[in-house]
PDB file as gemmi writes it, atoms N, CA and C in Angstrom:
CRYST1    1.000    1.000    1.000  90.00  90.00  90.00 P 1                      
ATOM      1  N   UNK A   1       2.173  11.354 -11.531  1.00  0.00           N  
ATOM      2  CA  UNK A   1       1.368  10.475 -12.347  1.00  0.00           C  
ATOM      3  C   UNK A   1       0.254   9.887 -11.484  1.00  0.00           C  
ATOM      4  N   UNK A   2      -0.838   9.807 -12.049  1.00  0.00           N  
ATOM      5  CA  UNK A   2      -2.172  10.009 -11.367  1.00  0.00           C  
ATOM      6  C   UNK A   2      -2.890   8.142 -11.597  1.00  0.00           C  
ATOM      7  N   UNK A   3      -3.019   7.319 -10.676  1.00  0.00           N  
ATOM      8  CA  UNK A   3      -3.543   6.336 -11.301  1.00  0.00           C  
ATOM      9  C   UNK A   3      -4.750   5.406 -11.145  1.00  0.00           C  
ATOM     10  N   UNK A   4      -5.755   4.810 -11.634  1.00  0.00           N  
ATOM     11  CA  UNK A   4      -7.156   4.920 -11.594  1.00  0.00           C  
ATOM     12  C   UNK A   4      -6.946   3.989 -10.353  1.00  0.00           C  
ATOM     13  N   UNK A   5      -7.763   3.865  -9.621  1.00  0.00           N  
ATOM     14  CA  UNK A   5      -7.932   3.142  -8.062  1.00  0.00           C  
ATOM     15  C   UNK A   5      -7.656   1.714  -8.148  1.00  0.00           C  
ATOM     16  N   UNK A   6      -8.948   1.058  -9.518  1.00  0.00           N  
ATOM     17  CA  UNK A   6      -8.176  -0.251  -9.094  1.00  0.00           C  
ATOM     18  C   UNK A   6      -6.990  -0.354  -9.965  1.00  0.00           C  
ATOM     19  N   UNK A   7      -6.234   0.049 -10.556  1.00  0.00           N  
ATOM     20  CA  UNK A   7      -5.081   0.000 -11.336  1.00  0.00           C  
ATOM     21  C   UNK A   7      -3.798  -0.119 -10.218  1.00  0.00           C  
ATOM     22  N   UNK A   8      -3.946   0.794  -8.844  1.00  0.00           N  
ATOM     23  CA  UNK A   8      -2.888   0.908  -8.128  1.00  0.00           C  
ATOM     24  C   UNK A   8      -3.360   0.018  -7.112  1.00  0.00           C  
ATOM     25  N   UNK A   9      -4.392  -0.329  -6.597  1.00  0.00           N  
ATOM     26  CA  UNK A   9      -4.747  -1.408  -5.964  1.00  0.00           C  
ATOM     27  C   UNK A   9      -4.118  -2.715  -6.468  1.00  0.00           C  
ATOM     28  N   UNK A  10      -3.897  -2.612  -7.731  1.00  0.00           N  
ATOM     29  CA  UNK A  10      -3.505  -4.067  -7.882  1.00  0.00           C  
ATOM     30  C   UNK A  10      -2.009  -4.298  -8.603  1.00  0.00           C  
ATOM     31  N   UNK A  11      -1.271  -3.377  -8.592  1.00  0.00           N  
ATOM     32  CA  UNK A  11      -0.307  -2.838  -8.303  1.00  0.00           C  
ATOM     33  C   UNK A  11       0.457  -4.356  -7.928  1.00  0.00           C  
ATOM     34  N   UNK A  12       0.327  -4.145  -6.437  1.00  0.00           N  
ATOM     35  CA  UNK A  12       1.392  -4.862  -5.755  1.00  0.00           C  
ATOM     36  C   UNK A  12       1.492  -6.870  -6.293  1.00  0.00           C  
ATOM     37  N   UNK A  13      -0.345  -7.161  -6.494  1.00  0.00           N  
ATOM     38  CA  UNK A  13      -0.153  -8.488  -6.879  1.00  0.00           C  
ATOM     39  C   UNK A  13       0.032  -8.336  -8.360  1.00  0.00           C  
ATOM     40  N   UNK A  14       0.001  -7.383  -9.068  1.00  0.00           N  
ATOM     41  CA  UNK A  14       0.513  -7.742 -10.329  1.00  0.00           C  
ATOM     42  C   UNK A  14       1.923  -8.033 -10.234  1.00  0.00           C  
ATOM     43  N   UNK A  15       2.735  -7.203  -9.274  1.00  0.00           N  
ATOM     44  CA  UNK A  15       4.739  -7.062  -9.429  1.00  0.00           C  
ATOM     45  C   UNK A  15       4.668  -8.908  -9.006  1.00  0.00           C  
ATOM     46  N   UNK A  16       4.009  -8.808  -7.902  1.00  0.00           N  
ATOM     47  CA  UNK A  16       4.237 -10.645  -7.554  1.00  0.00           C  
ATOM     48  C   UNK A  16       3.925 -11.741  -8.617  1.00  0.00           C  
ATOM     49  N   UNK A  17       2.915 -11.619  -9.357  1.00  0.00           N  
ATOM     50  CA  UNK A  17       2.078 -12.504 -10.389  1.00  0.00           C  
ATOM     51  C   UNK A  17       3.637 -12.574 -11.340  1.00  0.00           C  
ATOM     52  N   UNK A  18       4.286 -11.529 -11.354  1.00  0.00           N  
ATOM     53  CA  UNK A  18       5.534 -11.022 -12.569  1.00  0.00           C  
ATOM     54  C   UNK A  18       6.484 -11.829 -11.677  1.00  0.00           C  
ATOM     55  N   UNK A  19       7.046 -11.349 -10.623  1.00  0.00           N  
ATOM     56  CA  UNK A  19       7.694 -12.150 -10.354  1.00  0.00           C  
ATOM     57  C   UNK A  19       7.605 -13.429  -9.961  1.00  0.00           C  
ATOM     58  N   UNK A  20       6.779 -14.052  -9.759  1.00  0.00           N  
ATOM     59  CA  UNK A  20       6.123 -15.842 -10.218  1.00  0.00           C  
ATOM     60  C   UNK A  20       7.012 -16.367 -11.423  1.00  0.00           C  
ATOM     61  N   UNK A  21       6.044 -15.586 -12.157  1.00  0.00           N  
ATOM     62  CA  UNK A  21       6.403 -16.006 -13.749  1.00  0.00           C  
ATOM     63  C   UNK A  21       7.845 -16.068 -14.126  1.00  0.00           C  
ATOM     64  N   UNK A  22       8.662 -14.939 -13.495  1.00  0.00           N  
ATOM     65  CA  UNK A  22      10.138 -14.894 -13.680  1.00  0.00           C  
ATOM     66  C   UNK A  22      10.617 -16.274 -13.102  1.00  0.00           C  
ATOM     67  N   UNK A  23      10.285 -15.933 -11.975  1.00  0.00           N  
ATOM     68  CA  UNK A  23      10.501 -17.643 -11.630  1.00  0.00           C  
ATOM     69  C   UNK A  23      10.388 -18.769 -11.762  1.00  0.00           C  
ATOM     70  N   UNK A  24       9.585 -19.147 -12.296  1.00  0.00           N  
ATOM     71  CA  UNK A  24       8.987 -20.238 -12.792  1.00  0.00           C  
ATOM     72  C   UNK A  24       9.414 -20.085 -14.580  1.00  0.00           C  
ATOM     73  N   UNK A  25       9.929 -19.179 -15.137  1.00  0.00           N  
ATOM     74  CA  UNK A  25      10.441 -19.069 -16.541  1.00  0.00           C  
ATOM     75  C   UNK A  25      11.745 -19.270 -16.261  1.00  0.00           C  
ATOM     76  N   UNK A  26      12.712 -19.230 -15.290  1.00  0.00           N  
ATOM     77  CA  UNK A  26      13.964 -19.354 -14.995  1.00  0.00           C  
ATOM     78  C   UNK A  26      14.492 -20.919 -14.511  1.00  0.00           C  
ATOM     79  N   UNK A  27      13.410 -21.736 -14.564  1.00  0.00           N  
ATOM     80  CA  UNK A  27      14.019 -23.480 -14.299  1.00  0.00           C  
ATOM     81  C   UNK A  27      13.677 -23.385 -15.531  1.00  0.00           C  
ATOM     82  N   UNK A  28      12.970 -23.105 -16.467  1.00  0.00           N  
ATOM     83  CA  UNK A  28      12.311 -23.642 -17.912  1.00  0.00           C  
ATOM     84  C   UNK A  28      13.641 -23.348 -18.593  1.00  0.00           C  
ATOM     85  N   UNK A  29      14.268 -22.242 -18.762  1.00  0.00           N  
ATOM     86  CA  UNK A  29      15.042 -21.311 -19.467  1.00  0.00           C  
ATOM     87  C   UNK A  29      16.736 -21.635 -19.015  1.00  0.00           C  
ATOM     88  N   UNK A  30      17.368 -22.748 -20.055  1.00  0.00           N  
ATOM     89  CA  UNK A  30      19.171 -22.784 -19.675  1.00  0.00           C  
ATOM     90  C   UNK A  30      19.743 -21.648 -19.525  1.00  0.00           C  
ATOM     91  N   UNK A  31      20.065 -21.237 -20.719  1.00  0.00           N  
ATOM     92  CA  UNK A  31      20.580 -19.798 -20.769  1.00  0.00           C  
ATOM     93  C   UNK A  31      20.139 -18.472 -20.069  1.00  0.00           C  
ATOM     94  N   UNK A  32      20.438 -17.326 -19.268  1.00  0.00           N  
ATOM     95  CA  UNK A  32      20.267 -16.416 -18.718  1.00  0.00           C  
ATOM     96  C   UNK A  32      19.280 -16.978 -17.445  1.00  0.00           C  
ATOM     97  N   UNK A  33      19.049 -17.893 -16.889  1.00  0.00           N  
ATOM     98  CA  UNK A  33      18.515 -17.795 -16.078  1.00  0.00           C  
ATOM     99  C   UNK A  33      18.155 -17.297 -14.668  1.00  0.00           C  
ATOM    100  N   UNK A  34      19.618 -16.894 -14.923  1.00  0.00           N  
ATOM    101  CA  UNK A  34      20.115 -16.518 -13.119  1.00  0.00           C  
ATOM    102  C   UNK A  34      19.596 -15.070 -13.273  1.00  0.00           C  
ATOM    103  N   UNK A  35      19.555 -14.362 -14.444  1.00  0.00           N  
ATOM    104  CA  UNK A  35      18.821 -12.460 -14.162  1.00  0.00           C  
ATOM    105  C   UNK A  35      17.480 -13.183 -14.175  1.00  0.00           C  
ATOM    106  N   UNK A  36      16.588 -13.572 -14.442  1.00  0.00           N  
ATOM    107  CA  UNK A  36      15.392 -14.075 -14.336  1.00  0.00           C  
ATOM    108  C   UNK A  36      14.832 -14.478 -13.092  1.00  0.00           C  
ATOM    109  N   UNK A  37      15.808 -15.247 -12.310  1.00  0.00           N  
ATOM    110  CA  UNK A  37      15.418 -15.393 -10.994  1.00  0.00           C  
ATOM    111  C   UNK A  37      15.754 -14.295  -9.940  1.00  0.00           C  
ATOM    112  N   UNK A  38      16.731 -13.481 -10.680  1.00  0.00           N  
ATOM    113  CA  UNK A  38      17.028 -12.300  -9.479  1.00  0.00           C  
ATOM    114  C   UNK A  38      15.908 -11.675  -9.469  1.00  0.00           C  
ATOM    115  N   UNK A  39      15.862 -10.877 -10.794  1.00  0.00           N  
ATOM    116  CA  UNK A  39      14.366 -10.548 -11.447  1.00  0.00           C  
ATOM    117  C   UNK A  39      12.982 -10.878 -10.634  1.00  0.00           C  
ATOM    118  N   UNK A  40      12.484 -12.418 -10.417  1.00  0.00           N  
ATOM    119  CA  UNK A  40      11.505 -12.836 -10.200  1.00  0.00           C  
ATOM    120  C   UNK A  40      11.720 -12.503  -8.450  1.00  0.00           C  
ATOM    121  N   UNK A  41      12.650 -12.247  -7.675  1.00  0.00           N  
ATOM    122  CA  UNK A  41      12.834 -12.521  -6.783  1.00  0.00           C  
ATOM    123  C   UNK A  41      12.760 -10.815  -6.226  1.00  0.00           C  
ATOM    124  N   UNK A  42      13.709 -10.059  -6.813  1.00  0.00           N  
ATOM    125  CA  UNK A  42      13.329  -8.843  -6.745  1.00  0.00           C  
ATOM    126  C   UNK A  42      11.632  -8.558  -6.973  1.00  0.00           C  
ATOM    127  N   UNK A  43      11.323  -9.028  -7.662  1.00  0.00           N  
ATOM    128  CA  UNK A  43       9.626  -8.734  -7.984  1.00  0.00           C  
ATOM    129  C   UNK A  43       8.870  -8.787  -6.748  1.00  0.00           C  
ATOM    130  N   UNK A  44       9.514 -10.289  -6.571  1.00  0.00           N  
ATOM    131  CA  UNK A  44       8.222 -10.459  -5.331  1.00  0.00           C  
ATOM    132  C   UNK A  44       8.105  -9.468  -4.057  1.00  0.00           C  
ATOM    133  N   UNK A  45       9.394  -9.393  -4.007  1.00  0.00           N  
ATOM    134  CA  UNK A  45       9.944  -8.520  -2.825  1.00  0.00           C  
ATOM    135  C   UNK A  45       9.481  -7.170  -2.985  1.00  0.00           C  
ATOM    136  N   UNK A  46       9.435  -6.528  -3.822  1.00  0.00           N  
ATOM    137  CA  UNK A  46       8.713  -5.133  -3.892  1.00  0.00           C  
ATOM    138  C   UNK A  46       7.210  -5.471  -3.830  1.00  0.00           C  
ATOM    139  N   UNK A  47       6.432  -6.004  -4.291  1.00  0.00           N  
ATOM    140  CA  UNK A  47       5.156  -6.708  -4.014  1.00  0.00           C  
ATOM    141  C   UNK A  47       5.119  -6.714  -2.752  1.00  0.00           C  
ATOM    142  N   UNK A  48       5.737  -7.149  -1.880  1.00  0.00           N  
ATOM    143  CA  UNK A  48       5.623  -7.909  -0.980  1.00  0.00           C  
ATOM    144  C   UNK A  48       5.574  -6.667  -0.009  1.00  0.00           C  
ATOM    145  N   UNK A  49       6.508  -5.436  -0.159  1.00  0.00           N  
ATOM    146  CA  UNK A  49       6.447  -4.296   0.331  1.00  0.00           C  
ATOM    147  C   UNK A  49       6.134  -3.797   0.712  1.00  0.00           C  
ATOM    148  N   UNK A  50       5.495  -3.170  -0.907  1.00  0.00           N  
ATOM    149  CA  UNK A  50       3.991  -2.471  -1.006  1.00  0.00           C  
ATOM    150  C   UNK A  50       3.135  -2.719  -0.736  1.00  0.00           C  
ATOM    151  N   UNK A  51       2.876  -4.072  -0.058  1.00  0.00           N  
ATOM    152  CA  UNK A  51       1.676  -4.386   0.146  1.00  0.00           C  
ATOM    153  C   UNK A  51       1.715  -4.271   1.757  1.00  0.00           C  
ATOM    154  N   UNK A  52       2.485  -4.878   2.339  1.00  0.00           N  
ATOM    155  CA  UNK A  52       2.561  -4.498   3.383  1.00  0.00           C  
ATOM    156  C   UNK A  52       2.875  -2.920   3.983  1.00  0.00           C  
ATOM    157  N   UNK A  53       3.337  -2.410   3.132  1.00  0.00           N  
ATOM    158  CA  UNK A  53       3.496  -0.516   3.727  1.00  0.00           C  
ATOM    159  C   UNK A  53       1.952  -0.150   3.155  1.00  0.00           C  
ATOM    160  N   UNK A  54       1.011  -0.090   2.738  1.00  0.00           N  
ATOM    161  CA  UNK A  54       0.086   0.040   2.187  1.00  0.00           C  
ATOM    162  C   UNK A  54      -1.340  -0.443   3.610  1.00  0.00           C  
ATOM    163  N   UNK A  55      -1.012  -1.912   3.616  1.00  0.00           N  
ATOM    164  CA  UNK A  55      -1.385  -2.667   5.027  1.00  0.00           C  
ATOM    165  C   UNK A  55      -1.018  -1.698   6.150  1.00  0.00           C  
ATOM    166  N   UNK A  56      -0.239  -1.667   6.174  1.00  0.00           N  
ATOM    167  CA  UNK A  56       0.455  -0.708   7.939  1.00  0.00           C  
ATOM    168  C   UNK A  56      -0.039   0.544   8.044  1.00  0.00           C  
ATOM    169  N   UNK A  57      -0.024   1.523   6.823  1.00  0.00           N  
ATOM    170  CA  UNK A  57      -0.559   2.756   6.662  1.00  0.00           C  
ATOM    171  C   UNK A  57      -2.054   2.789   6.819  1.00  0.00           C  
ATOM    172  N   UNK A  58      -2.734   2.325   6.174  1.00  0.00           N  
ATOM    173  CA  UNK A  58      -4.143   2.012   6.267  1.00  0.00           C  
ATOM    174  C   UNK A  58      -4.547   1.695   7.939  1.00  0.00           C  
ATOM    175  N   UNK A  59      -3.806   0.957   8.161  1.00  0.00           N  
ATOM    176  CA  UNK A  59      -4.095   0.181   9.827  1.00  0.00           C  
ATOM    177  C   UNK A  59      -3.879   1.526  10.726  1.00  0.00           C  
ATOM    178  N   UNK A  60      -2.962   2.182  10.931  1.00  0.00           N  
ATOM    179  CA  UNK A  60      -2.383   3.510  10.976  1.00  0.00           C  
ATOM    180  C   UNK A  60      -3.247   4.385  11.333  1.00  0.00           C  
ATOM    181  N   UNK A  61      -3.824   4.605   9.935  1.00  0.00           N  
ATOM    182  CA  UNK A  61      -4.859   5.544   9.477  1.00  0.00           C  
ATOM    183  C   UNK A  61      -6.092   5.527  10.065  1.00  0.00           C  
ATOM    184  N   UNK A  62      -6.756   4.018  10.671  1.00  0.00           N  
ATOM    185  CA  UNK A  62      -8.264   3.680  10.903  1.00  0.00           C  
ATOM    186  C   UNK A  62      -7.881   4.098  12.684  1.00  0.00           C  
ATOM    187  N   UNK A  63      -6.711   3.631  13.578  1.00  0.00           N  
ATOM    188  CA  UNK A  63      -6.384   4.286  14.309  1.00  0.00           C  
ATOM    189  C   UNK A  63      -7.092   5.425  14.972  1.00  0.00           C  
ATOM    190  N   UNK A  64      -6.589   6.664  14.171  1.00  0.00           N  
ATOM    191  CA  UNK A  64      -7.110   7.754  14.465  1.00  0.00           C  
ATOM    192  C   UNK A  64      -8.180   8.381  14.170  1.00  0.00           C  
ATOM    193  N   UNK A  65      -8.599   9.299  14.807  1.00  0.00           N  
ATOM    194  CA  UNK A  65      -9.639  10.026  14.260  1.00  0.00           C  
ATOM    195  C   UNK A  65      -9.297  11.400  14.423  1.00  0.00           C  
ATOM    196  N   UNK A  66     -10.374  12.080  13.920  1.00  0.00           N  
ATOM    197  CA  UNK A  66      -9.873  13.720  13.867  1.00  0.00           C  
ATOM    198  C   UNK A  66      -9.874  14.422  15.376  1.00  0.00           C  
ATOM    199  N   UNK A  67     -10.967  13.943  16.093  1.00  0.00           N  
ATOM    200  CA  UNK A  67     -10.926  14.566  17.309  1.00  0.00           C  
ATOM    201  C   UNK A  67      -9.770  13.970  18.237  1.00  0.00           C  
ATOM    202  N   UNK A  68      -9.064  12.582  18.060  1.00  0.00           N  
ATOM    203  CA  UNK A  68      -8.043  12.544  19.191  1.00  0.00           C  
ATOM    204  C   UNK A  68      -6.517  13.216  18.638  1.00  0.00           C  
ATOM    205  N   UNK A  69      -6.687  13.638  17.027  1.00  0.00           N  
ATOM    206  CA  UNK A  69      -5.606  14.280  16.764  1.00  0.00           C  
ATOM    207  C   UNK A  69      -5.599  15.365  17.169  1.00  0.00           C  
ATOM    208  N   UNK A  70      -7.176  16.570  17.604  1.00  0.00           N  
ATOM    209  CA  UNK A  70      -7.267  17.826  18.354  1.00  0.00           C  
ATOM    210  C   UNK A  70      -6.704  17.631  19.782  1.00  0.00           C  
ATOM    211  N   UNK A  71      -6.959  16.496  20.391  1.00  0.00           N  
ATOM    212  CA  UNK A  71      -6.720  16.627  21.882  1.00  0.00           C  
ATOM    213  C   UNK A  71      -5.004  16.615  22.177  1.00  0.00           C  
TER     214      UNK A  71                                                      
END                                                                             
């Protein structure tokens, strides 16, 4: 699955923006709250991930160039 640039660019702060909201809907919310905060908490954490494996790869990437990968 193929996805438009800024769509996956923003990717990672959308999962966080989601998991915010889980969180912040889970003091509001008596009932079920506790999957809501796992939820919101899991969210952030994949956010948090991707953004950083994304960060590291890129950093990675500027690293090298083509000629010190020949040598």
């Amino acid at each position: 699955m193929w996805l438009s640039r800024p769509l996956y660019e923003f990717l990672p702060y959308a999962y966080m923006l989601v998991g915010i909201a889980a969180l912040g809907a889970s003091f509001f919310i008596a009932s079920g709250s506790t999957w809501l905060a796992v939820l919101g908490i899991a969210l952030l954490i994949l956010g948090l991930v991707f953004w950083l494996k994304r960060r590291d790869y890129r950093t990675a990437q500027s690293e090298y160039t083509r000629k010190s990968l020949d040598d």
